[in-house]
C-alpha positions in Angstrom: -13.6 -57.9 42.1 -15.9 -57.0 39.4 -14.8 -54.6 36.5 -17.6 -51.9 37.5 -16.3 -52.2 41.2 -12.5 -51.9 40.3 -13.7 -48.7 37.7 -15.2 -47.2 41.2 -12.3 -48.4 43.4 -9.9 -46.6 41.5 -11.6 -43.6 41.1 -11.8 -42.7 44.5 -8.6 -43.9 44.9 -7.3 -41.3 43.0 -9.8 -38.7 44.3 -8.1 -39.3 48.2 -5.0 -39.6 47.0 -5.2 -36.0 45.1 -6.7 -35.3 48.9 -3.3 -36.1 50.3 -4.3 -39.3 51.2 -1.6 -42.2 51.7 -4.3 -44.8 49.7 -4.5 -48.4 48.8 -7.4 -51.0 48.0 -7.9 -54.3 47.8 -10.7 -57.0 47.0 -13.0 -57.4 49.7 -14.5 -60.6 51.7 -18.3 -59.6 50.5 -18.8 -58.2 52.2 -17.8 -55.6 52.1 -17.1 -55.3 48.4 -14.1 -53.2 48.5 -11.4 -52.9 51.7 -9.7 -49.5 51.7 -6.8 -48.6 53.4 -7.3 -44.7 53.7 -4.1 -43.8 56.1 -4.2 -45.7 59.0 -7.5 -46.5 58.7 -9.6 -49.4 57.2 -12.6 -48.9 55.4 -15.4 -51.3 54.5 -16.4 -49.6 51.2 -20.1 -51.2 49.4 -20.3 -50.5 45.1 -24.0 -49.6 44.2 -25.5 -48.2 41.0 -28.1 -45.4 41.2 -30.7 -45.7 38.8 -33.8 -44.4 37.7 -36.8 -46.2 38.6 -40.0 -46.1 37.2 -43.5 -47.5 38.2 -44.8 -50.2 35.9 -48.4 -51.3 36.9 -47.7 -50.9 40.7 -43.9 -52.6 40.6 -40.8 -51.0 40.4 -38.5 -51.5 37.0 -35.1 -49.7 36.5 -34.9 -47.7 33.6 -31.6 -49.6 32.7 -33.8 -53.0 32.4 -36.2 -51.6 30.4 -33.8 -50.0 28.1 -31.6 -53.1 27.8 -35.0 -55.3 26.9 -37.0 -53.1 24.8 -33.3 -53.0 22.7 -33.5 -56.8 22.8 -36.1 -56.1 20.6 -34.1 -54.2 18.1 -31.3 -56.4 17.9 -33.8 -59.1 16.5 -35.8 -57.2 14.3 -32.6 -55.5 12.7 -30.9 -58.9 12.6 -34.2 -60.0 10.5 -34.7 -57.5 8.4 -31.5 -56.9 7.7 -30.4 -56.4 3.9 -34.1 -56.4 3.0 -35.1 -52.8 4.1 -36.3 -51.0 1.1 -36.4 -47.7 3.3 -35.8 -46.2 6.7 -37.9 -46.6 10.2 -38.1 -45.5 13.3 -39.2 -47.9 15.9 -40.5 -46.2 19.7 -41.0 -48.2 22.6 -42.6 -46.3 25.4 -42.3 -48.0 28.8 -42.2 -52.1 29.2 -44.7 -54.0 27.9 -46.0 -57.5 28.8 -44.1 -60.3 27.0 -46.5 -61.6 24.9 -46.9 -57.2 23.7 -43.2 -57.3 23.1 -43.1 -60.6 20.9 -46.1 -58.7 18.8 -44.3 -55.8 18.4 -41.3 -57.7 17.1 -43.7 -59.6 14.7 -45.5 -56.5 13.2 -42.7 -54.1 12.7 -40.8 -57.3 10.9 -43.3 -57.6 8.7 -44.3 -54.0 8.2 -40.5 -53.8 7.2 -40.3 -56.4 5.1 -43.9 -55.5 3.5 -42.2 -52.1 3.4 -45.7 -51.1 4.4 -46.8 -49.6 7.9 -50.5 -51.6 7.5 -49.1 -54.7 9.3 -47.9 -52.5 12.2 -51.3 -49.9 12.2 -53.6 -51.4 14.6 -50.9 -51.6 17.1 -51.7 -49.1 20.0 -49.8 -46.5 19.6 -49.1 -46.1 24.3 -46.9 -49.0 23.5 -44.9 -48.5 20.8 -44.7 -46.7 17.3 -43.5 -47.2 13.8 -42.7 -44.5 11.4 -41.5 -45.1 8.1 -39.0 -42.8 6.8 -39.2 -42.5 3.1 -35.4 -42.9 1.4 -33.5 -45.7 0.5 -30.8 -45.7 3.4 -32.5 -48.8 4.8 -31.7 -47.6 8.4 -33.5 -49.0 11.4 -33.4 -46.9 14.3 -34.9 -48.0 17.7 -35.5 -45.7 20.6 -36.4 -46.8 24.0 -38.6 -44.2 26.0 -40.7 -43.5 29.2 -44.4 -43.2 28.5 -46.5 -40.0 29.3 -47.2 -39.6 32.3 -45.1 -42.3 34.1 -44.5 -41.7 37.6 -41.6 -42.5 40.1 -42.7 -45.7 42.2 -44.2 -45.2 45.8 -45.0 -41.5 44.4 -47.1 -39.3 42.4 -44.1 -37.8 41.3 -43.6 -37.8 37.4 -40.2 -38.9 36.1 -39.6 -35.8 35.1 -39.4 -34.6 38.7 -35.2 -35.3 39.2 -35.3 -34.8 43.1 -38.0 -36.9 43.4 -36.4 -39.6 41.4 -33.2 -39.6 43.2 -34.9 -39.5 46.6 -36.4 -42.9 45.5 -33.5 -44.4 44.1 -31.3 -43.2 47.1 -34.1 -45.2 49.3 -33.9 -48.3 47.4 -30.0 -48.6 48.0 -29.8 -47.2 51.4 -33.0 -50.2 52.5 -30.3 -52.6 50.2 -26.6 -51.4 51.8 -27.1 -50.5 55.3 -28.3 -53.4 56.7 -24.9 -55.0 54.8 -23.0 -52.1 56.0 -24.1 -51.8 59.7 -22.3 -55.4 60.9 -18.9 -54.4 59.8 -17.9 -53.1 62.9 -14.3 -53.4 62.6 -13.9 -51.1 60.1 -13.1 -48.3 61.6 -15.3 -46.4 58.3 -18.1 -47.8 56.7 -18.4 -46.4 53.1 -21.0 -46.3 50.1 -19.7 -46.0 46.8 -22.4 -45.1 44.5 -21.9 -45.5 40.9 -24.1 -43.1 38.4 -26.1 -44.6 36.1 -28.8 -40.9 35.7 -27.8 -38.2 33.9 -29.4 -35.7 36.5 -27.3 -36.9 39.9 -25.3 -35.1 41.3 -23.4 -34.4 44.8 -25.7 -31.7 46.0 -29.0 -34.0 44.8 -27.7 -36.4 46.2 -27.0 -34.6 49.5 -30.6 -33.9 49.6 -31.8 -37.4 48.7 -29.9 -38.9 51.6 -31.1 -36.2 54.1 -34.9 -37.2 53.4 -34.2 -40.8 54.0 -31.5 -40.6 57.0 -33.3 -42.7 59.2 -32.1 -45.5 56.7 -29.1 -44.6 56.4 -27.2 -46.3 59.9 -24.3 -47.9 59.2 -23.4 -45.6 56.4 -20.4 -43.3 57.7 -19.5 -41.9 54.5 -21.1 -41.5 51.1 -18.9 -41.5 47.8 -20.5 -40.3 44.5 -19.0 -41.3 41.1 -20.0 -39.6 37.9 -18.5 -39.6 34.4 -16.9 -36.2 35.0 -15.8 -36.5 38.6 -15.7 -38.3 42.1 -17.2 -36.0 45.3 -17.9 -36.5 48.8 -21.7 -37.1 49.5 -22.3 -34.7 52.8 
């Protein structure tokens, strides 16, 4: 069992048990992921992450990808610059950009560091990322990884910054993923989703919503688990 799926295990463990729930778990035969023992019941419980996705020329990218590569990026340029910084900067990446963008990226704002100069970096376009020097002598290199303008939930002409929207997409993508998965275990006598948070914005009643508008995905899926950093609730 993997440490994100014991985390999630244990939580609703504790969330039955407070319940009045005689509980216990164990590692599962994957599937499922998890077997519960929820009275005298057995469940077949599936660990999932929600996420926000965003479209990136027609495909579908996580926002948790493009975070975790765009700060690839940072650990390298901070690793060589490092010690030489004569100043502060502030390095924005908006969206994902092609591989051979992100290795000039890296290249310019090392040498418009090391310069101590913004030229090197100033024919860059600015949709794909942005350097700002910040005039002191902290040295500091901050790097911040953001959506660009305009992006839009994949499938949809929904912008990001329409939560529902976002969750209804991200709810679709696990339920096409997890019911098919869920839907042989037939003796269970519950077959549970356990989704993990991994967007600010979810929560139960969003959630609730998200599942409604995709329902005719969802067979197989006999109860629906939500766990956030504050709390654990029942998805209805």
């Amino acid at each position: 069992m993997r440490d994100d799926e014991k985390y999630c295990a244990t939580k609703l463990e504790e969330y039955l048990t407070s319940l009045g729930f005689a509980v216990a778990f164990t590692d599962g035969s994957d599937p499922p992921d998890i077997e519960f023992t929820v009275g005298d019941g057995r469940w077949a419980v599936e660990h999932t992450k929600l996420f926000q996705y965003v479209d990136q020329s027609g495909k579908a990218e996580s926002r948790s990808k493009i975070d975790a590569i765009n700060l690839d990026i940072e650990d390298r340029v901070r690793k060589n610059t490092e010690g030489h910084r004569k100043s502060s900067w502030a390095l924005v990446l908006h969206g994902l950009a092609k591989p051979d963008e992100r290795r000039t990226i890296e290249k310019l704002a090392t040498q418009s560091i090391l310069a101590d100069s913004i030229i090197p970096f100033s024919a860059f376009p600015s949709r794909l990322a942005e350097l700002r020097n910040i005039p002191d002598s902290k040295g500091r290199l901050s790097v911040y990884s953001m959506l660009p303008p305009g992006s839009k939930v994949p499938k949809s002409n929904s912008y990001t910054s329409n939560i529902q929207a976002t969750i209804n997409y991200a709810v679709e993508t696990i339920f096409q993923k997890k019911a098919p998965t869920l839907v042989q275990l037939t003796k269970y006598d519950k077959r549970v989703l356990l989704i993990e948070s991994q967007y600010m914005f979810v929560n139960s009643r969003n959630l609730s919503l998200a599942a409604a508008s995709n329902d005719s995905l969802r067979k197989g899926i006999d109860k629906i688990f939500l766990v956030s950093p504050d709390e654990v609730s029942e998805v209805i």
